[in-house]
ROVO-900918 format. One record per residue: residue number from 1; residue in one letter; z, x, y of N, C-alpha, C in turn. Coordinates in nm, 4 decimals. Each point is the difference from the previous one (the first is absolute). Layout:
// ROVO-900918
 resi resn       nz       nx       ny      caz      cax      cay       cz       cx       cy
  NUM    A        Z        X        Y        Z        X        Y        Z        X        Y
...
This chain:
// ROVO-900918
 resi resn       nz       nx       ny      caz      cax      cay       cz       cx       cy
    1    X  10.5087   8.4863   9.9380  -0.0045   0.1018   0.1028  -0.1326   0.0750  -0.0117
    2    X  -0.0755  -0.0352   0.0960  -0.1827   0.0959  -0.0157   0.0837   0.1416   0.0531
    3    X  -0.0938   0.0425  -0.0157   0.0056   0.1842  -0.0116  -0.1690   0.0586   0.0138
    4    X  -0.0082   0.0659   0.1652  -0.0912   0.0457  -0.0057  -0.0450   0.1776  -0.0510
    5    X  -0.0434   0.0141  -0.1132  -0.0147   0.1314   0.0178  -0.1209   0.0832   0.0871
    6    X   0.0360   0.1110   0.0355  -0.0743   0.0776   0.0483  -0.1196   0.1132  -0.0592
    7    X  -0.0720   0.0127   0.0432  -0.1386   0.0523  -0.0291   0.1355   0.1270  -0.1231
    8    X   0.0658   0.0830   0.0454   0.0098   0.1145  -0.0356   0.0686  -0.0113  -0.1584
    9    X   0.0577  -0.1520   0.0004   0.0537  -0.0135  -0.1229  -0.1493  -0.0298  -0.0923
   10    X  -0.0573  -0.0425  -0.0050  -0.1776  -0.0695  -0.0612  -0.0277   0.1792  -0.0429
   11    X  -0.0070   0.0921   0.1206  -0.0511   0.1340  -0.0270   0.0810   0.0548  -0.0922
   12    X   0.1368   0.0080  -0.0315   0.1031   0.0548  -0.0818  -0.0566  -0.0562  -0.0899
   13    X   0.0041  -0.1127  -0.0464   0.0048  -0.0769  -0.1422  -0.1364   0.1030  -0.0536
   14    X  -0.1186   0.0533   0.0540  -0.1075   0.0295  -0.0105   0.0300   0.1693  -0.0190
   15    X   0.1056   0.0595   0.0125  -0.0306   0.1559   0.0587   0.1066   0.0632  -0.1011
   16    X  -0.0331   0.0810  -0.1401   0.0395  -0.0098  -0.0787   0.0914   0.1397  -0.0176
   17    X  -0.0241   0.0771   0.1469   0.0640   0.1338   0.0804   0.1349  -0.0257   0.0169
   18    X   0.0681  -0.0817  -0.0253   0.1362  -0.0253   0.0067   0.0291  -0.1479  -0.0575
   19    X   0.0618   0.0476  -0.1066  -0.0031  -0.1039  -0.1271   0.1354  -0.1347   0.0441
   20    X   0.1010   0.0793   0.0491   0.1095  -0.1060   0.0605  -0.0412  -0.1245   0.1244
   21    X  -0.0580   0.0930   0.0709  -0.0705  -0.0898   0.0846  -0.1042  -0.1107  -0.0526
   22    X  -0.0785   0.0686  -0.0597  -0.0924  -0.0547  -0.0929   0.0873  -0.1298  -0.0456
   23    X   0.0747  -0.0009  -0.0877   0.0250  -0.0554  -0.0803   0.1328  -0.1626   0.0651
   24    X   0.0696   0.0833   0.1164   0.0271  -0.0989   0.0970  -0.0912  -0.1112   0.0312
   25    X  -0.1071   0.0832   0.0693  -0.0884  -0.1031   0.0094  -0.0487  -0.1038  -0.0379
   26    X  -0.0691   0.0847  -0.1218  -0.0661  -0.0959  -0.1257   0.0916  -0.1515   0.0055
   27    X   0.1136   0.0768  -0.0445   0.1567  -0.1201  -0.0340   0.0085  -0.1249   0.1124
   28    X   0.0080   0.0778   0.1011  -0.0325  -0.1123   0.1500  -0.1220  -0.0451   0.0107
   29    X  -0.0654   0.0346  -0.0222  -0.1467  -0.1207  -0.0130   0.0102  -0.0746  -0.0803
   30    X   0.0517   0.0414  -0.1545  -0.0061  -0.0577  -0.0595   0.0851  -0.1437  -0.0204
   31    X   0.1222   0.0210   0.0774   0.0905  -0.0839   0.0342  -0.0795  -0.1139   0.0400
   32    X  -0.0098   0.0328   0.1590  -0.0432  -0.0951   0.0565  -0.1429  -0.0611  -0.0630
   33    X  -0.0488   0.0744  -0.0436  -0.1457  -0.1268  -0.0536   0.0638  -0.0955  -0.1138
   34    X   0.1072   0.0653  -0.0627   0.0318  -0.0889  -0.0765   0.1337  -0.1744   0.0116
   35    X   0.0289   0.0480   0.1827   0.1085  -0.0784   0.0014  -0.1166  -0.0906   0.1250
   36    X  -0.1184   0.0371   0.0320  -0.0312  -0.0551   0.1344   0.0222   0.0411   0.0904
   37    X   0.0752   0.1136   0.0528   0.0685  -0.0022   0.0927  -0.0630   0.1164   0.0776
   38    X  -0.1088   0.0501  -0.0332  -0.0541   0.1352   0.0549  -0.1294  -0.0557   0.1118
   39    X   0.0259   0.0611   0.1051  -0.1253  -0.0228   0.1267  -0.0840   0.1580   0.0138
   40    X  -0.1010  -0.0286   0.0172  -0.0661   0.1231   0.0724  -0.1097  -0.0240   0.1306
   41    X  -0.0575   0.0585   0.0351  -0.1139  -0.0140   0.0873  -0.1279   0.0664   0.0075
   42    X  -0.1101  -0.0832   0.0343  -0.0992   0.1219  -0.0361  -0.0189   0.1360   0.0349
   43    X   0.1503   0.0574   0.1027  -0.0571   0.0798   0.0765   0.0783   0.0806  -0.1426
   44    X   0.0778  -0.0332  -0.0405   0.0800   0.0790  -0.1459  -0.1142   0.0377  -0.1056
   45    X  -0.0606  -0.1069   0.0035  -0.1144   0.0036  -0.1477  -0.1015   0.1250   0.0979
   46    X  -0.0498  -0.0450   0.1212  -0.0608   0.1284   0.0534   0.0315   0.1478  -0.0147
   47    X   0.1325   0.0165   0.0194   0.0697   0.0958   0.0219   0.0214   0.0760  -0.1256
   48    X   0.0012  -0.0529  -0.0991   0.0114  -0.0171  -0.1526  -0.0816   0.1324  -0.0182
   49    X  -0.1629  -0.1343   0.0432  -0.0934   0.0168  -0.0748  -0.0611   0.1784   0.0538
   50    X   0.0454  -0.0064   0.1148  -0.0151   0.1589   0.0804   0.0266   0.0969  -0.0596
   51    X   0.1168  -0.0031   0.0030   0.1050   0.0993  -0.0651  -0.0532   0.0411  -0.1796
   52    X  -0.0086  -0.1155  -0.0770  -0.0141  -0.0385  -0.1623  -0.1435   0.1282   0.0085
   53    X  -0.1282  -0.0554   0.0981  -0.1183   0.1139  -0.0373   0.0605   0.1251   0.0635
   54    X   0.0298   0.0264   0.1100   0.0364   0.1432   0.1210   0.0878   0.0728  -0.0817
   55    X   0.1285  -0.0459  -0.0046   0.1249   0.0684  -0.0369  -0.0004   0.0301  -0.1681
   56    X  -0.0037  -0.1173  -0.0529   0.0313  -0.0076  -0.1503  -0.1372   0.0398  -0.0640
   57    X  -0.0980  -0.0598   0.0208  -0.1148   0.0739  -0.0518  -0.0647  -0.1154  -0.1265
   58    X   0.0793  -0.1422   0.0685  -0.0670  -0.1138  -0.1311  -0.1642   0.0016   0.0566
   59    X  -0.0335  -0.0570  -0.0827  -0.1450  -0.0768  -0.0183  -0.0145  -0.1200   0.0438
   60    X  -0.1050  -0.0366   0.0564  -0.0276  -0.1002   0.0409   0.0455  -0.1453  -0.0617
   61    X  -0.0575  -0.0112  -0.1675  -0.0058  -0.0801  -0.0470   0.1526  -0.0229  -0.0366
   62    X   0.1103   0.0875  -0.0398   0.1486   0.0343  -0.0150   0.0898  -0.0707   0.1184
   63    X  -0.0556   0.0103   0.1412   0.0062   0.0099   0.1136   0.0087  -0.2016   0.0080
   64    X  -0.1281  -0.0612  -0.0316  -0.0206  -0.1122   0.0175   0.0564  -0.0741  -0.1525
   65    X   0.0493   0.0767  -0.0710   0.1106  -0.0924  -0.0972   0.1312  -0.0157   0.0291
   66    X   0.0686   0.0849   0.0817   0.1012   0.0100   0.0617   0.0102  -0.0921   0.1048
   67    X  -0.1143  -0.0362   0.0478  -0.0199  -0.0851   0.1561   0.0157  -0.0871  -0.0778
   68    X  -0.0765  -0.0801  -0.0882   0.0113  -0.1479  -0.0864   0.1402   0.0051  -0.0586
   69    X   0.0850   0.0921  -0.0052   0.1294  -0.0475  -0.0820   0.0352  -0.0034   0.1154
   70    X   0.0289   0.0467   0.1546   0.1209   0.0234   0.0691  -0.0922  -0.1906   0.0501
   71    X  -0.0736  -0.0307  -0.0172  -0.0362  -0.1412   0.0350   0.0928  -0.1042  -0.0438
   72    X   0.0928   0.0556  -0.1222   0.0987  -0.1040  -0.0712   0.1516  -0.0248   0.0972
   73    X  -0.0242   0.0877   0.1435   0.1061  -0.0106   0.0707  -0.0492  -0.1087   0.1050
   74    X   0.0868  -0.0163   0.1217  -0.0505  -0.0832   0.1214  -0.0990   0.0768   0.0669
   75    X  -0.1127  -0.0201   0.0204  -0.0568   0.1000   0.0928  -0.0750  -0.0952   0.1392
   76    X   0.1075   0.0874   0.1091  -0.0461  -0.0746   0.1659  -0.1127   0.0439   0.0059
   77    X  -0.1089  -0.0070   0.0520  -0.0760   0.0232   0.1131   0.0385  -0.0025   0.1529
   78    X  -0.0311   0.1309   0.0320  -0.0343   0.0581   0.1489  -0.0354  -0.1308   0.0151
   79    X   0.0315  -0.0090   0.1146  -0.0646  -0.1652   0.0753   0.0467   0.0905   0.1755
   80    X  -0.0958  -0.0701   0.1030   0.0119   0.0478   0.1091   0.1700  -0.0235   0.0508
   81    X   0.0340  -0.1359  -0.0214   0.1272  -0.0010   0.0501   0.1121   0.0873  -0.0241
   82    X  -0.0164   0.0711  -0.1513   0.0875   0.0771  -0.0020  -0.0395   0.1619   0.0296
   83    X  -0.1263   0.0091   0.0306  -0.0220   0.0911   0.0375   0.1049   0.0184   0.2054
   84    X  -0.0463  -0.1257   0.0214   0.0943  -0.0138   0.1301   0.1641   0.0286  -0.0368
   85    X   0.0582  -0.0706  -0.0667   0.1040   0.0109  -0.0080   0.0702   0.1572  -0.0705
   86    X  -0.0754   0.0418  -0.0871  -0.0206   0.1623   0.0161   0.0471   0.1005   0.1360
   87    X  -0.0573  -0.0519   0.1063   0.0162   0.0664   0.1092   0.1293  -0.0294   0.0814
   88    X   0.0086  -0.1739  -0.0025   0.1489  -0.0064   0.0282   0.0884   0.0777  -0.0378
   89    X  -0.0093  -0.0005  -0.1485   0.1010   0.0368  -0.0832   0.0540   0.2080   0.0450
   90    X  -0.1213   0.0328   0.0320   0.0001   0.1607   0.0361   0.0570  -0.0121   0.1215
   91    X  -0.0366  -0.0416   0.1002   0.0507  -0.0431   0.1396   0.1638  -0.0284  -0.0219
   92    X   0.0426  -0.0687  -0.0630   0.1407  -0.0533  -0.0381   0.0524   0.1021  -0.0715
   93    X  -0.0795   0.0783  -0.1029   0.1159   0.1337  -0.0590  -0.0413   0.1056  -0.0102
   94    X  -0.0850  -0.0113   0.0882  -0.0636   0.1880   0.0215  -0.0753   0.0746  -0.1045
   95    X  -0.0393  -0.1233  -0.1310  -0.0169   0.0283  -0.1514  -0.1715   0.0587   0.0058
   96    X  -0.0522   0.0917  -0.0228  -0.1270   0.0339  -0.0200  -0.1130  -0.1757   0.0101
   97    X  -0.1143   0.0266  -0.0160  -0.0285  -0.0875   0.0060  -0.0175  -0.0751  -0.1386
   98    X  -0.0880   0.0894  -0.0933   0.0267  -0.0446  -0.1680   0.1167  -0.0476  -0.0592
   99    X   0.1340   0.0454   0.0435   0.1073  -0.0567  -0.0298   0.0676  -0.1184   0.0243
  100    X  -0.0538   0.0020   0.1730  -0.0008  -0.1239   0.0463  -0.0612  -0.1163  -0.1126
  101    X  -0.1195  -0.0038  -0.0185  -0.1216  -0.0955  -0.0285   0.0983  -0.0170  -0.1484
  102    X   0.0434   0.0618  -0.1168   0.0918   0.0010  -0.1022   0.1068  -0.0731   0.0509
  103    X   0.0624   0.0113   0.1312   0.1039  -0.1176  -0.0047  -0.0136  -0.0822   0.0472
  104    X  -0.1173  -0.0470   0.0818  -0.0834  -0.1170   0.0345  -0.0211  -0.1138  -0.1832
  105    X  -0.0856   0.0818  -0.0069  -0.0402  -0.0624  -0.1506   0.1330  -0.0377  -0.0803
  106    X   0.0547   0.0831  -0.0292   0.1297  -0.0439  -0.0846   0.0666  -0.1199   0.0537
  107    X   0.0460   0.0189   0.1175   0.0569  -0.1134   0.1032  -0.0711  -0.1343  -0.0452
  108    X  -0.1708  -0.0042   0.0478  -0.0288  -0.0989  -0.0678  -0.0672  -0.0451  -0.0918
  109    X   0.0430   0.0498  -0.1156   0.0079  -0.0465  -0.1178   0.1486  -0.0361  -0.0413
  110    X   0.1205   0.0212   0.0989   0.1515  -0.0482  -0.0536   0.0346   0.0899  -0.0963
  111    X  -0.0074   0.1121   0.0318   0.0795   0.1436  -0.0733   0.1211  -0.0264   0.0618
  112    X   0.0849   0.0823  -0.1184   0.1559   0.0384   0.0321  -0.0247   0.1115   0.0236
  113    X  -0.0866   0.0830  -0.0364   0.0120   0.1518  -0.0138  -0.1142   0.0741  -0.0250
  114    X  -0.0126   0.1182   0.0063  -0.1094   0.1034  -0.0085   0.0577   0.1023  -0.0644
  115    X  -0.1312   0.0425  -0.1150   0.0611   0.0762  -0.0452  -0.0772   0.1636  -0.0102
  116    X   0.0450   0.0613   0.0983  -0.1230   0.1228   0.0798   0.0885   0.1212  -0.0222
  117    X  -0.0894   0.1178  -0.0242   0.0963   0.1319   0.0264  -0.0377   0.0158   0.1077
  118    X  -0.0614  -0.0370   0.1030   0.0231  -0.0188   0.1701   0.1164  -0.0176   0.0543
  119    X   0.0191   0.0327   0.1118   0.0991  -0.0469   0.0919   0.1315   0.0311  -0.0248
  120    X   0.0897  -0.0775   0.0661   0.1785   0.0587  -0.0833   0.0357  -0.0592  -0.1009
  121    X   0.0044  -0.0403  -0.0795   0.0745  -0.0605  -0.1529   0.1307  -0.0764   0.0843
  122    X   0.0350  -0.1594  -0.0230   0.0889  -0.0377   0.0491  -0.0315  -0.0898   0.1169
  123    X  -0.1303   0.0434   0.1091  -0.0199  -0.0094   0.1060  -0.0707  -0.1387   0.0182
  124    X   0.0312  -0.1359   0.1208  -0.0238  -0.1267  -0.0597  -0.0809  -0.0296   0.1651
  125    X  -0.1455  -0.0191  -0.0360  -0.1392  -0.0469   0.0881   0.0160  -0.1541   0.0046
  126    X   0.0063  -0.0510   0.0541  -0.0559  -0.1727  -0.0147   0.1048  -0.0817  -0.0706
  127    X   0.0747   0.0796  -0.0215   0.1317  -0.0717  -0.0960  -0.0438   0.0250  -0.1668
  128    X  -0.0859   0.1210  -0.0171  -0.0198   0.0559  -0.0631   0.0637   0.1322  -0.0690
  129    X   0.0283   0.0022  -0.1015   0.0705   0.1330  -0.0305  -0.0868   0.0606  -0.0866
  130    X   0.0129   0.1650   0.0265  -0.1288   0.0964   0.0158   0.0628   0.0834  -0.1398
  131    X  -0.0014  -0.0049  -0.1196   0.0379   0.0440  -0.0882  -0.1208   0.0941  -0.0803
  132    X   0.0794   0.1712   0.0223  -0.0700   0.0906  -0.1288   0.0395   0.0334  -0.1105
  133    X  -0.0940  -0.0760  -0.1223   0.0636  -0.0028  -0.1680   0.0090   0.1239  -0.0587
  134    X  -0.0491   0.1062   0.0924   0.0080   0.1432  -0.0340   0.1352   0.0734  -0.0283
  135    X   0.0800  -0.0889   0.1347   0.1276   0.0671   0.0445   0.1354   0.0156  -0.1583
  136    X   0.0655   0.0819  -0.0240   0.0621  -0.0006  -0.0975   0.1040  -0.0965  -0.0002
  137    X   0.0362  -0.1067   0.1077   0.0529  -0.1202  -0.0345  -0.0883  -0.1144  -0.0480
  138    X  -0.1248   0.0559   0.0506  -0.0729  -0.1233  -0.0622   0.0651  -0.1682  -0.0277
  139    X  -0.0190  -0.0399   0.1556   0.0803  -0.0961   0.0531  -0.1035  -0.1364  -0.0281
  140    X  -0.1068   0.0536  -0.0376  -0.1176  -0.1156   0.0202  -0.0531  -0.1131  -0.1426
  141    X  -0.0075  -0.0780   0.0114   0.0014  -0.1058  -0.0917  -0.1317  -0.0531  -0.0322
């Protein structure tokens, strides 16, 4: 079962302001790099990498060791087609457009699931189910 995570879980594992979260994270990355089963996209490693200097306050060089490990997952490339299918996908569920392009990508790469503190927890895109590991059932695998 692939499992795409989302930019915000990559930023948790990184943001040491809330240690549970933190540490969720860590655990879910760590999962999946270790079973295969973890996807991302560059727009995640982008998004990452934003947040890691802006928000958190890493370093560059900190910044681009983190990029080479999250490399041990699947990582899509943006490709135009799914930039198209992005837009379908918003058109079809009213989903922002970034969110869209996240369940574009997941879709094709053959995700079961996403795993985002976006959106509703539960909530299923593409035949996708939209799971947050935050939530205190912590339903996500």
């Amino acid at each position: 079962m692939k499992t795409f995570l989302d930019s915000n879980i990559i930023v948790y594992a990184n943001d040491a302001t809330d240690e549970q979260k933190q540490e969720t994270a860590i655990n879910l990355i760590q999962k999946h790099m270790r079973d295969g089963s973890g996807v991302i996209s560059t727009q995640v490693m982008q998004e990452y990498a934003d947040n890691a200097m802006q928000k958190l306050g890493q370093a560059v060089p900190v910044v681009m060791h983190q990029l080479h490990l999250l490399e041990s997952l699947s990582v899509v490339v943006i490709k135009p087609e799914l930039v198209r299918r992005g837009l379908e996908i918003k058109t079809l569920y009213g989903l922002s457009y970034w969110d869209s392009l996240i369940v574009a990508v997941a879709e094709s790469a053959g995700c079961s699931q996403v795993l985002s503190e976006d959106l509703n927890s539960g909530q299923s895109y593409c035949g996708m189910r939209w799971v947050n590991p935050f939530m205190v059932d912590k339903t996500a695998s």
